[in-house]
C-alpha positions in Angstrom: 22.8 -24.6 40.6 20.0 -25.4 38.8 19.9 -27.2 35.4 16.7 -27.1 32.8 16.7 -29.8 30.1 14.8 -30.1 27.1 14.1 -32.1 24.2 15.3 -35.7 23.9 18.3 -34.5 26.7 14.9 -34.2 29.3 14.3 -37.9 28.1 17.2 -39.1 28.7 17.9 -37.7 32.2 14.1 -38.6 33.1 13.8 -35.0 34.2 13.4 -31.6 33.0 15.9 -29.6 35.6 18.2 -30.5 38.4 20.1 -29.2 41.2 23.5 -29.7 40.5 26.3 -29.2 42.8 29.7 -28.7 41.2 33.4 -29.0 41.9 33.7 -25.8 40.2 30.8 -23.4 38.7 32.2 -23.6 35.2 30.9 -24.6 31.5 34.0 -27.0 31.6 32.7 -28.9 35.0 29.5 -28.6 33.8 30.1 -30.5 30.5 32.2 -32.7 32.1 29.8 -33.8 34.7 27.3 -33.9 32.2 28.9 -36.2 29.8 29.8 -38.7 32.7 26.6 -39.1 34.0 24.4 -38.9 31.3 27.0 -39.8 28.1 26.0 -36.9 26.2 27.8 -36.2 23.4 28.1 -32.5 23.4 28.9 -32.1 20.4 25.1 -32.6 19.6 24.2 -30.4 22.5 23.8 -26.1 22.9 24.3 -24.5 26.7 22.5 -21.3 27.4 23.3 -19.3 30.1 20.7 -16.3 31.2 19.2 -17.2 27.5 22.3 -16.9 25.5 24.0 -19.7 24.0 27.4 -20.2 25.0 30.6 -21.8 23.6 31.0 -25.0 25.4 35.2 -24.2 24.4 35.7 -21.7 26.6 36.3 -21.0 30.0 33.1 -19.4 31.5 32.5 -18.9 35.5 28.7 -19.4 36.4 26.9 -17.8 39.2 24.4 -19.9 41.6 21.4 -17.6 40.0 22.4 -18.0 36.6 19.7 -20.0 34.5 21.6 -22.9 32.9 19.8 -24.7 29.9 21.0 -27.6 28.3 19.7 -27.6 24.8 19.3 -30.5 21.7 21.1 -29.5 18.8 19.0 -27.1 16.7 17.8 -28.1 13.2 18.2 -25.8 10.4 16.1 -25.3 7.5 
């Protein structure tokens, strides 16, 4: 599956997409492989899938030709 970053989470994964091969195609593996390799705090983080955001709570299956971006927390204003 393919993974595009931006903002300061490009920065710190020195990239600005990468194949990613998963246990399981979920938001919950995803997150979870995420925060051990790169110690994201998701909490600061948005996940769009096919250009809508997603909750990062539930349980969402993702396809191999689903865009996945992983998004810095938006400022408001």
């Amino acid at each position: 599956m393919n993974i595009i970053y931006f903002g300061k989470i490009a920065a710190i994964a020195n990239a600005t997409s990468e194949e990613v091969s998963l246990p399981e195609n979920t938001i919950t593996a995803l997150v979870t492989y995420l925060t051990e390799k790169y110690q994201l705090d998701m909490s600061d983080m948005q996940i769009a899938v096919n250009h809508n955001l997603v909750d990062v709570q539930k349980e969402i299956l993702l396809k191999e030709t689903d865009e996945v971006a992983i998004l810095s927390a938006f400022a408001g204003g």
